[in-house]
C-alpha positions in Angstrom: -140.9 -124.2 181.6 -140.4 -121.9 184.6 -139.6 -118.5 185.5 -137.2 -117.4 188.2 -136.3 -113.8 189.4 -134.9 -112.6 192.4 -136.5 -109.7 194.8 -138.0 -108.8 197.9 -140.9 -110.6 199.9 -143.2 -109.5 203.1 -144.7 -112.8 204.6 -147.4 -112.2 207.6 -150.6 -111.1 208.6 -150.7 -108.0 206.7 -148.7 -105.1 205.2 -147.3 -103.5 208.9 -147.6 -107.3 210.9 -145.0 -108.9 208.5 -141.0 -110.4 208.2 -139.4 -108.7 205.2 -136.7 -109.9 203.4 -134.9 -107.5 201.4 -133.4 -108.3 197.7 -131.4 -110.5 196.9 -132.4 -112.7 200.1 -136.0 -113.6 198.2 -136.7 -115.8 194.7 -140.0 -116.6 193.1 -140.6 -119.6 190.5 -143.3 -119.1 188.0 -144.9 -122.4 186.5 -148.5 -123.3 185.3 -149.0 -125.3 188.6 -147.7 -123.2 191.0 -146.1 -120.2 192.3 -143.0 -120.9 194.9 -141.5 -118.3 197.3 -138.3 -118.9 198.8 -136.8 -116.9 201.7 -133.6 -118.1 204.0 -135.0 -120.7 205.9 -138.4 -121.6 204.1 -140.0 -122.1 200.7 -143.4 -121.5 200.3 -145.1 -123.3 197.0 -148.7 -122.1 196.5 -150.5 -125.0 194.2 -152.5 -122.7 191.1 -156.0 -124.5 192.7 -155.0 -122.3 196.1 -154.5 -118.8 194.3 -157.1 -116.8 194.6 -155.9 -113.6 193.1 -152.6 -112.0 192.0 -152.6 -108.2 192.5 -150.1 -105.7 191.5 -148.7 -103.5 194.5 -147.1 -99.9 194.3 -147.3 -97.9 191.2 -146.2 -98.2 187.9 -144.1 -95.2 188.2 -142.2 -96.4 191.7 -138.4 -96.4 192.0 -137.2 -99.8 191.8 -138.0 -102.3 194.5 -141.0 -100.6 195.5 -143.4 -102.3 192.7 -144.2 -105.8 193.2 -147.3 -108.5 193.3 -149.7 -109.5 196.3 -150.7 -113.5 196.4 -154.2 -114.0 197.8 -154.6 -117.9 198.6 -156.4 -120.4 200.6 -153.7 -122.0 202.5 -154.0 -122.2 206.3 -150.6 -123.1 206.6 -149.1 -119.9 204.7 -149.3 -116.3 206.2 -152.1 -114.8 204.6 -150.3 -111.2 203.1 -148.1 -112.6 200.9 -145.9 -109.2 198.8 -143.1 -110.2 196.2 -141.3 -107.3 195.1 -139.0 -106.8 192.4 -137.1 -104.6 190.1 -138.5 -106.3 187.4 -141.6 -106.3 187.6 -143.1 -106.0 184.0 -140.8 -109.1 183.5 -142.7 -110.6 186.4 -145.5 -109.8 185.0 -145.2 -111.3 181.8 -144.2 -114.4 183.4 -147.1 -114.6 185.3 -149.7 -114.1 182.2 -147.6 -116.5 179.8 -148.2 -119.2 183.0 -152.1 -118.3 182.8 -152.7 -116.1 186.1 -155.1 -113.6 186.0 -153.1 -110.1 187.3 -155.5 -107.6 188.9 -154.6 -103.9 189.7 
């Protein structure tokens, strides 16, 4: 069983070197096996054996939108700073630990 929301992502280097798309233009699938990020024109699946970490960004007290998670991985073919951000993101959340990833502050 997987979960799907809808949200924000920043794909690129880092933070500042990055292409943002703004909600709604940004989904993320939750599954045991993987984590998949889809933005007009490309989806991005990241296979659980190539997360390394999932971190929450912003604070717990943000506005909507600016709370989300950061995906480390291993994948050469991915951009390495990969932000999801949503305005549901203790739903997010949840998702991710019912799935079995680790969240890290």
């Amino acid at each position: 069983m997987s979960f799907m929301q809808t949200g924000g992502a920043r794909l690129g280097r880092n933070f500042w070197w990055s292409i943002n798309w703004t909600w709604p233009f940004a989904t993320i699938e939750i599954d045991s096996d993987a984590l998949t990020i889809r933005v007009p024109g490309a989806t991005h699946r990241l296979p659980r054996a190539n997360v390394r970490s999932v971190a929450l960004w912003g604070p717990d007290w943000a506005p909507p939108g600016f709370s989300g998670i950061v995906v480390g991985h291993d994948l050469a073919e991915l951009p390495p700073y990969v932000l999801f951000w949503s305005f549901r993101r203790p739903a997010l959340v949840e998702a991710l630990q019912a799935a079995g990833y680790s969240i890290f502050r």
